[in-house]
C-alpha positions in Angstrom: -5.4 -118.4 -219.4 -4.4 -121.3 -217.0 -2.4 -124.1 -218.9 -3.7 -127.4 -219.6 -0.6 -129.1 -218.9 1.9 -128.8 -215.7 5.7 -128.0 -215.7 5.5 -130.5 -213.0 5.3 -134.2 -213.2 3.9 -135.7 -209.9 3.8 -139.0 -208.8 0.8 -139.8 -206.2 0.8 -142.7 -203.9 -1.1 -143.6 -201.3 0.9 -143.1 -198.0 3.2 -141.1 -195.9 5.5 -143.7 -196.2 5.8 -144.2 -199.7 6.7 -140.4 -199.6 9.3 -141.0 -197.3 10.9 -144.0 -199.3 10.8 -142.6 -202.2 12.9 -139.3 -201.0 15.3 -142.1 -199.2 15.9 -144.7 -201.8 14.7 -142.6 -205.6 12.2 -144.3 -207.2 12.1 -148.2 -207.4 10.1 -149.2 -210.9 7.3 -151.7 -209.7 4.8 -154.0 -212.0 2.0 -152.2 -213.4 -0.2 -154.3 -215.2 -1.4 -152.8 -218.6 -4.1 -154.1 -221.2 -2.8 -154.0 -224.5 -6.1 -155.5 -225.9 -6.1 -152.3 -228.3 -3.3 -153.4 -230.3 -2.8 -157.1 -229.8 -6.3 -158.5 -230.5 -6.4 -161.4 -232.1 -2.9 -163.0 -231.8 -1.3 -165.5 -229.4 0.4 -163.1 -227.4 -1.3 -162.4 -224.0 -3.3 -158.9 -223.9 -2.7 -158.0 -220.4 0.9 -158.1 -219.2 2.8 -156.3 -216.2 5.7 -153.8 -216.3 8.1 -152.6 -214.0 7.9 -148.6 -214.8 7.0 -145.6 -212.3 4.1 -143.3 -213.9 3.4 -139.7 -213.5 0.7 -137.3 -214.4 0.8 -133.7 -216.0 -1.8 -132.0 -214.0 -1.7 -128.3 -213.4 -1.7 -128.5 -209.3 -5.0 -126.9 -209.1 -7.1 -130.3 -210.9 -5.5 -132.8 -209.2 -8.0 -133.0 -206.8 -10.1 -135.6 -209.1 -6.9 -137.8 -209.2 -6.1 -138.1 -205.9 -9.2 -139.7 -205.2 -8.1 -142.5 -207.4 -4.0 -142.4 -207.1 -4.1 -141.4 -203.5 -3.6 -138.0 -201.4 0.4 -138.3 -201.0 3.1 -136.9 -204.0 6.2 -135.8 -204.8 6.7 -133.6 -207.6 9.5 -132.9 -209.6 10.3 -130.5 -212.8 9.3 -131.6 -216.7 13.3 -130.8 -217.3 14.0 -133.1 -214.7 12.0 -136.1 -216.5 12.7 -135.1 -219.9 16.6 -135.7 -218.9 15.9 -138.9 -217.5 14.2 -140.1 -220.6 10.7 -140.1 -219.3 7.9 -139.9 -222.3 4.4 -139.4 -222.2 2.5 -142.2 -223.3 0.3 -142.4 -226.2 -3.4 -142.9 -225.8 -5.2 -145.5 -227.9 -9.4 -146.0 -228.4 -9.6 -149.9 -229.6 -10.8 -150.2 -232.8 -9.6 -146.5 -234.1 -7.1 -146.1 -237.0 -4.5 -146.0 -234.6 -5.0 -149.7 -233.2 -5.2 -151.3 -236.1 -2.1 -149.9 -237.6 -0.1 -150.4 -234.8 -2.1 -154.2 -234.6 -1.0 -155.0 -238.0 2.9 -153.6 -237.0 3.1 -155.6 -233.9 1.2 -158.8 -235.2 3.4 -159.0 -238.5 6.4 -158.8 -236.7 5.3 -161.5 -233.7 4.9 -163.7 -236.6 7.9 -162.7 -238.9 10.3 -162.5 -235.4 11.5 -159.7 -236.8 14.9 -157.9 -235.3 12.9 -154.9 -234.4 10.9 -156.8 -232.0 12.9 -155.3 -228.4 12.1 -151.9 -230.2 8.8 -152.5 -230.5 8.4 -154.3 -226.8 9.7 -151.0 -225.4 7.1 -148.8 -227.9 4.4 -151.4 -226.4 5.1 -150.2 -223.0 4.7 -146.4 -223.5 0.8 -147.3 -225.3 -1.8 -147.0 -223.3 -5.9 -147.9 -223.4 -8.1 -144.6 -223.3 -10.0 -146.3 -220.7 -9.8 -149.2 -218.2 -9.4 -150.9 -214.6 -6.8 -150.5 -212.1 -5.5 -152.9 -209.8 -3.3 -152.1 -207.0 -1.3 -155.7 -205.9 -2.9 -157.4 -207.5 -6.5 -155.9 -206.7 -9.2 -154.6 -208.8 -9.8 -151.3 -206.7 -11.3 -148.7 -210.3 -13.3 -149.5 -213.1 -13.9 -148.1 -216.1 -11.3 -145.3 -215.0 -10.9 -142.8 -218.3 -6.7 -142.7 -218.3 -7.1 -139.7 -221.0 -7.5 -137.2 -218.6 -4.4 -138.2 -216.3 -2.2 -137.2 -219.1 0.4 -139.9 -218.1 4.0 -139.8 -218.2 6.3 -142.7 -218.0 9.7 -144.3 -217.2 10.5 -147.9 -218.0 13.8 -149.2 -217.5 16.0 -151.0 -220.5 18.1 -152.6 -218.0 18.5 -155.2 -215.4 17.8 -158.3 -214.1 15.0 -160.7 -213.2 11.7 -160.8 -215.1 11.0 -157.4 -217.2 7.3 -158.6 -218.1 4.5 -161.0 -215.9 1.8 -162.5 -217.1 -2.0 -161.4 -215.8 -2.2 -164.4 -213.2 1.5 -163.9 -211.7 0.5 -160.5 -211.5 -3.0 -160.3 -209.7 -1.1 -162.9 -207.2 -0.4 -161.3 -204.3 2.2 -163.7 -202.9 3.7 -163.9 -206.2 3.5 -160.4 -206.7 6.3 -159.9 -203.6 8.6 -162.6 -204.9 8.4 -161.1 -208.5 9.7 -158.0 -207.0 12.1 -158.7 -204.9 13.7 -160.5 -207.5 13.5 -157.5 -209.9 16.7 -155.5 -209.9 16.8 -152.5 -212.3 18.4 -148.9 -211.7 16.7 -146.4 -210.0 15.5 -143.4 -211.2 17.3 -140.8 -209.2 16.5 -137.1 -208.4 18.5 -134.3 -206.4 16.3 -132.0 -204.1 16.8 -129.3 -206.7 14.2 -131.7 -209.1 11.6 -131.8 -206.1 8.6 -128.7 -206.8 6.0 -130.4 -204.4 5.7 -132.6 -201.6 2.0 -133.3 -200.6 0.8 -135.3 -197.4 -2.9 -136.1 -197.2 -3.5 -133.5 -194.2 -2.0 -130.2 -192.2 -1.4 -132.6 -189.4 1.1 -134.4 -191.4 3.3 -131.4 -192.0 5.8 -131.3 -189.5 6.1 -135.2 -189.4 7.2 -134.7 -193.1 9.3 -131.8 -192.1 11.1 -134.1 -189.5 11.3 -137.2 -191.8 13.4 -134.7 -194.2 15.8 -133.5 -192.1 16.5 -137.3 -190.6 16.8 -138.9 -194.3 19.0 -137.8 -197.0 22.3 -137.5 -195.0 23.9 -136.2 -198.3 21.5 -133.4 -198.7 22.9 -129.7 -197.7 21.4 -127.7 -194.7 20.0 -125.3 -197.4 18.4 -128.7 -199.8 16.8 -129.7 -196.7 15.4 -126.3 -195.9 14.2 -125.8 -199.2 12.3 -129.0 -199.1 10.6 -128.6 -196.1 9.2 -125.2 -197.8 7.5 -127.7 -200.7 5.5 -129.3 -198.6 1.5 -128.8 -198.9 -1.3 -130.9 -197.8 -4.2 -132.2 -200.3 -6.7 -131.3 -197.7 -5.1 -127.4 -198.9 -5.1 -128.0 -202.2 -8.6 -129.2 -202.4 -9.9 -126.0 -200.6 -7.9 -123.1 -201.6 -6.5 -124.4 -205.3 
């Protein structure tokens, strides 16, 4: 029987270049704005609040088909081992108004209003929830509605450390001007990978192939003759994957 889950966690984006930065510099955590409406009706605190994190999805190779269409045709994948090292987590689903939200609603309001010492804790628990469903918005951009996040079977990594703002508001956020100040004043580690980690690389098209192949042997200086050959025999192309997987 196929699996349900993936021994791979990919990241999808939605450009060749993207690729190609993330293979030169690691991955650089960048807001995501998340509703946590599901837990934090009713208070003071602001439902909807950005994070700098870097998501994945656990998707067996042969259904990410579905989710490119919303996350893009472009990835890099690396190993579960890899990301269970690093400290990355899946995140926890929540349907508003289950037994779930309101526990967790009563555990976050009562300490919002006691000011508890658990509350950096539970700011970091907050950013591994997620809704079941929702919108997307890509700098600051509605581009998906009503998007069912269930099925991506999210993984994530949020920093605990470094400097400028670690949480924006909704209207800083869907700021596009702002948006680019926020970030370049953000400054936290990132999360680093040796070609050994890398499963997958996928470009939208067969065209794109040996463009890839030629970015990898110019970037990476560090890398072995032998990493970058083994890289360049990762590569696959979504317009593959949607016909033959």
């Amino acid at each position: 029987m196929s699996p349900l889950s993936a021994n791979t966690l990919f990241h999808f984006t939605g450009s060749f270049e993207n690729v190609v930065s993330i293979l030169t510099t690691e991955f650089r955590p960048r807001y995501s704005l998340e509703d946590f409406g599901m837990v934090l009706s009713g208070g003071a605190e602001p439902h909807e609040r950005a994070a700098p994190m870097v998501c994945f999805c656990d998707i067996p190779l042969s259904q990410t088909a579905k989710h490119m269409t919303t996350y893009g045709d472009y990835a890099i994948g690396l190993s579960k081992e890899w990301g269970i090292n690093k400290g990355i987590s899946p995140v926890l689903y929540i349907v508003a108004g289950s037994l779930v939200s309101q526990a967790l609603h009563d555990v976050f309001m009562n300490n919002v209003m006691n000011e508890a010492s658990g509350l950096p804790n539970l700011a970091r628990l907050k950013m591994f929830l997620k809704a079941y469903k929702g919108d997307i918005y890509r700098r600051g951009i509605k581009q998906h509605s009503d998007v069912r996040f269930y099925d991506e079977r999210e993984w994530r990594y949020v920093p605990t450390s470094g400097t400028g703002i670690m949480s924006l508001n909704k209207e800083d956020y869907l700021d596009p001007v702002r948006l680019v100040e926020w970030h370049q004043r953000l400054d936290v580690p990132s999360l680093q990978f040796e070609p050994s980690d890398i499963r997958f690389l996928i470009v939208a098209n067969e065209s794109e192939v040996l463009p890839m192949i030629r970015k990898i042997h110019a970037i990476k200086a560090r890398y072995s003759d032998d990493a970058r050959a083994i890289l360049c025999s990762r590569i696959l192309s979504a317009e593959r994957i949607k016909e033959d997987f």
